[in-house]
C-alpha positions, 0 to 999 in steps of 0.5 A: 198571352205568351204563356198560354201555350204552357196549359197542355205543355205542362202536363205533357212534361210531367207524363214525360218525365215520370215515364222516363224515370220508370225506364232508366232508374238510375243505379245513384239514389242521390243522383236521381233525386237531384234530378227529379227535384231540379225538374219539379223546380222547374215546372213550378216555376213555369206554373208561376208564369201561367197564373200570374196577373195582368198587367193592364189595371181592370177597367173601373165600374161606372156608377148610374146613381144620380145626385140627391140634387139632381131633379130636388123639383120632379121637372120630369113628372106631371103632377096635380098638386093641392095647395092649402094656406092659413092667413094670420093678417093685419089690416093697416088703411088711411083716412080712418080718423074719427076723433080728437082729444085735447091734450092741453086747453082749448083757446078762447074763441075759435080754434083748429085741431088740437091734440092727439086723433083717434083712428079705426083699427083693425085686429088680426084675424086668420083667412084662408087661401086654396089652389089646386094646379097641375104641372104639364111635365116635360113641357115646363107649363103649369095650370093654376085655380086659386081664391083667397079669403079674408074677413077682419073687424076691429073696434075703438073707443076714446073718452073725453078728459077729466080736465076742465077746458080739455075736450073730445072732439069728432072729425065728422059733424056732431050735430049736437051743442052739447061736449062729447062725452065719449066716441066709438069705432066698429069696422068690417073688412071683406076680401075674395080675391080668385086667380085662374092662372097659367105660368112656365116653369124654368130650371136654370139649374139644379138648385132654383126653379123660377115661374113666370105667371100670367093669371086673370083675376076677379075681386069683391072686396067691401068695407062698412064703418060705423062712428058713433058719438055721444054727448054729455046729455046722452044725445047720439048720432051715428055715422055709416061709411060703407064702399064696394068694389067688384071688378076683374083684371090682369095679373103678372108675377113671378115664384123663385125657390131656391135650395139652401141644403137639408130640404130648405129653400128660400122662397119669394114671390111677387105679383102686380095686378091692374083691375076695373069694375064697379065702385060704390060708396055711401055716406050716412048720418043720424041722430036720435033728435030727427027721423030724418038723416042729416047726410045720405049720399051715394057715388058710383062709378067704373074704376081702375085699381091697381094692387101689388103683392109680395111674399117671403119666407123659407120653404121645407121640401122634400121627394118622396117616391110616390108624391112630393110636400112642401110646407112653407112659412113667411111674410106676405103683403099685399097693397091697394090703391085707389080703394079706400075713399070717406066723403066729408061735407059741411053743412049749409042750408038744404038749397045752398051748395055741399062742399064736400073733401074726399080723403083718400088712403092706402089699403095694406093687408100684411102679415103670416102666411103659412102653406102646405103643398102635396103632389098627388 
């Protein structure tokens, strides 16, 4: 600032100076140079003055661009989102034995159960679940329709041995004299389960999104079972279990996904559900020898059913202007109780009292989940 003074100064000299020269030229050549140089000296050094910097470093720039992890879940934006999954699952459920083969010989006389039981199984089959929702954005609050879809079957056989004293024997009355020569097993399983559902959304920080939801749910869910046992005479008679339960309830879980690097998140989810409806189940058996069946009951009643769920895996997702995706993968389990029920009789005259046992057991639906999630 100081030199700022020297920007009309300078050149006044230099006019000066020259004016000067013209008028007393001196009579030394060598003088004069000298004269002219030292001040032409001068007036650079001053000029080197003016044009030097500052002192004071400039202020530094600051930058406005964000984190790429500083919104990774669009908390900011309200959204629909559409979410399509494909269900690779294996039914696992108790009390579904139908049949015994010896492995060593039968005692003379009576005897109790011998050898290795037979079950039902199901196979692995793929279902389905869709769910449309829309996030209520900044206020954290997101609405959910969601139904699930699965339908499975499954089907098996045993025979009897080869070896004399060794037998195939059912767990349900035969009704026949005569040895099984073989037993088999055919079973349905039907599931719908539908969510309307509403969660809050937290963001504790930049890396986890935690949901808490609350969802009001309805189930439909049936299952027929047919036994048939065949004797060495070709005699049969076949066995029908078959229950329904439809009913409605409430539900309470929670989502978490939290960024591992490179688009990758790991991905949970747990729910628990209470649910109360309609219960039916009936037991039926004939044989070829009779018109008449030789067991046909039914029972109702109104029940409580209690299901958890639970689901783990890695998720990819990833921001793109104009909307965002997510495709997920993992493992997901999801158990009932107080569902799965087979009545067993004994027989005695048709006025005398039915001994009936009810064997109850755990309905397990588990294996693949893969989904795909796009904002529009």
């Amino acid at each position: 600032m100081r030199f700022a003074c020297l920007k009309n100064v300078i050149p006044e000299m230099i006019q000066a100076s020259t004016f000067w020269q013209l008028s007393h030229r001196p009579k030394n050549r060598l003088l004069h140079h000298f004269r002219y140089n030292s001040l032409l000296a001068l007036l650079g050094f001053f000029g080197s003055l003016q044009g030097a910097p500052s002192q004071h470093p400039p202020h530094p720039i600051e930058s406005t661009t964000l984190p790429y992890d500083a919104d990774l879940f669009k908390r900011d934006t309200p959204v629909f989102s559409l979410h399509t999954s494909l269900l690779y699952w294996r039914v696992q459920e108790g009390s579904l034995d139908y049949a015994l083969k010896m492995g060593t010989t039968a005692p003379s006389g009576n005897s109790y159960a011998i050898g290795h039981f037979h079950k039902a199984r199901f196979d692995g089959d793929p279902g389905f679940r869709v769910a449309l929702s829309y996030f209520r954005a900044p206020h954290y609050w997101e609405l959910w329709a969601q139904y699930t879809r699965f339908t499975t079957r499954g089907t098996d056989q045993v025979k009897a041995p080869q070896t004399a004293g060794k037998y195939l024997v059912g767990t349900f009355p035969q009704i026949f004299a005569n040895p099984l020569s073989q037993a088999k097993s055919a079973i349905h399983l039907n599931y719908n389960v539908g969510d309307l559902s509403v969660d809050r959304f937290f963001n504790p920080n930049p890396h986890l999104r935690i949901r808490f939801i609350g969802s009001t749910s309805v189930a439909w869910i049936n299952q027929d079972w047919n036994v048939d046992y065949l004797t060495i005479m070709n005699e049969a008679t076949n066995l029908k279990h078959a229950w329904k339960f439809i009913g409605g309830g409430l539900r309470l879980g929670t989502t978490v996904d939290w960024f591992c690097g490179h688009d990758l998140y790991l991905t949970s989810g747990a729910s628990c559900a209470l649910f109360v409806g309609s219960y039916e189940n009936t037991t039926k058996q004939t044989a070829t020898n009779s018109l008449v069946p030789y067991a046909y009951s039914c029972y109702q009643d109104a029940r409580a059913v209690f299901t958890i769920q639970g689901l783990l895996g890695l998720s990819w997702q990833k921001n793109f202007p104009a909307n965002r995706v997510e495709v997920f993968g993992g493992y997901e389990v999801n158990s009932w109780f107080n569902l799965q029920e087979v009545y067993r009789s004994k027989a005695n005259s048709a006025f005398l009292e039915k001994e009936t046992a009810i064997n109850t057991g755990l309905l397990a639906l588990q294996g693949l989940t893969a989904r795909i999630t796009v904002d529009f």
